[in-house]
C-alpha positions in Angstrom: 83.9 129.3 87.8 80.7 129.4 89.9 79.5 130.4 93.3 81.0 128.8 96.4 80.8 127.9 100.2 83.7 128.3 102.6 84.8 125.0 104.1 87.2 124.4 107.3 90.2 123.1 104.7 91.0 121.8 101.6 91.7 118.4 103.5 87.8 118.1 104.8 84.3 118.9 102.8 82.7 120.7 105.9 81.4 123.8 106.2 83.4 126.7 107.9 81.7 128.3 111.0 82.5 131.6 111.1 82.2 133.3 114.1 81.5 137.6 114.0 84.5 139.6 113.3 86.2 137.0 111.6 87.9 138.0 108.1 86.0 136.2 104.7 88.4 136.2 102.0 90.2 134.9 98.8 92.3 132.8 101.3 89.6 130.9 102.6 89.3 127.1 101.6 86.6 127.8 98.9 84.3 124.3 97.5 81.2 124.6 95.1 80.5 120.6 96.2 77.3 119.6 98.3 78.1 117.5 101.6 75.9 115.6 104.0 74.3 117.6 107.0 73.8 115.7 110.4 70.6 117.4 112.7 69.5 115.3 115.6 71.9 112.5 114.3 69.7 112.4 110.7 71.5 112.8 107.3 70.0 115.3 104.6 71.6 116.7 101.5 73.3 119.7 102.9 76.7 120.9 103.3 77.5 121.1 107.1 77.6 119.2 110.4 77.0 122.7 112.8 78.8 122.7 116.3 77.0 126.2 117.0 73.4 127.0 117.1 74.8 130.1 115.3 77.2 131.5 113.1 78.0 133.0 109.9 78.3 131.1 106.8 81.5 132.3 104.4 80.2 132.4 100.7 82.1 134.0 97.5 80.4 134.9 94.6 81.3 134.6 90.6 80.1 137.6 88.1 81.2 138.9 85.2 84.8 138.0 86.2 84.7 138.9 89.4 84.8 137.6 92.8 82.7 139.2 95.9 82.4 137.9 99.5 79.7 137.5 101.9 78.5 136.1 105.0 74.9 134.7 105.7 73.9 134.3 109.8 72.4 131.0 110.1 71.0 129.5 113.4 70.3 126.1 113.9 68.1 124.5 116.4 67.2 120.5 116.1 65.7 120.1 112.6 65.6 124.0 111.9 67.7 126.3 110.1 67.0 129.8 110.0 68.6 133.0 107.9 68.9 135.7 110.0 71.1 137.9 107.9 73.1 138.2 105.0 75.4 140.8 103.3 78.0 141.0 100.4 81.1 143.3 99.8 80.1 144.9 96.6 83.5 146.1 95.8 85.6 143.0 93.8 88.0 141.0 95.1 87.5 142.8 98.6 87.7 140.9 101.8 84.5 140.9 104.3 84.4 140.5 108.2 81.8 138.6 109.2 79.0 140.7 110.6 79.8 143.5 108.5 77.3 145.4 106.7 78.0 148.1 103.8 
């Protein structure tokens, strides 16, 4: 097992744009692969093609066992992508809404 990113289905590699109040969970379409990003019509090594200049990024993380959820706020203007905030559910297994801080 290892850490993970949310992605919009098991059918397609990109990234899932969450959107705040939305629920990050074991039910999400879960990928550990690397995709190709698209800014200003150039391709990096990245993960996700954004439609939003904001949103919240679904993640899962894999210790001892154990599975946690979290969310990290990314905007993205042109050729820049900043983290704005981040948060994890430290209780396993446990769901998150995005935006929600413990």
């Amino acid at each position: 097992e290892s850490n993970k990113i949310c992605r919009q289905n098991n059918a397609t590699p990109l990234v899932k744009e969450f959107m705040e109040g939305d629920t990050i969970s074991i039910s999400s379409s879960w990928s550990f692969s690397v995709f190709p990003i698209y800014m200003n019509s150039i391709e990096y090594t990245a993960f996700f093609v954004p439609t939003n200049t904001e949103f919240y990024l679904g993640v899962q993380i894999y210790k001892d066992n154990r599975y946690y959820f979290g969310w990290i706020l990314l905007n993205v203007t042109g050729d820049n992508l900043i983290i704005k905030e981040h948060s994890i559910n430290l209780s396993q297994n446990t769901k998150i809404i995005a935006g929600q801080k413990e």
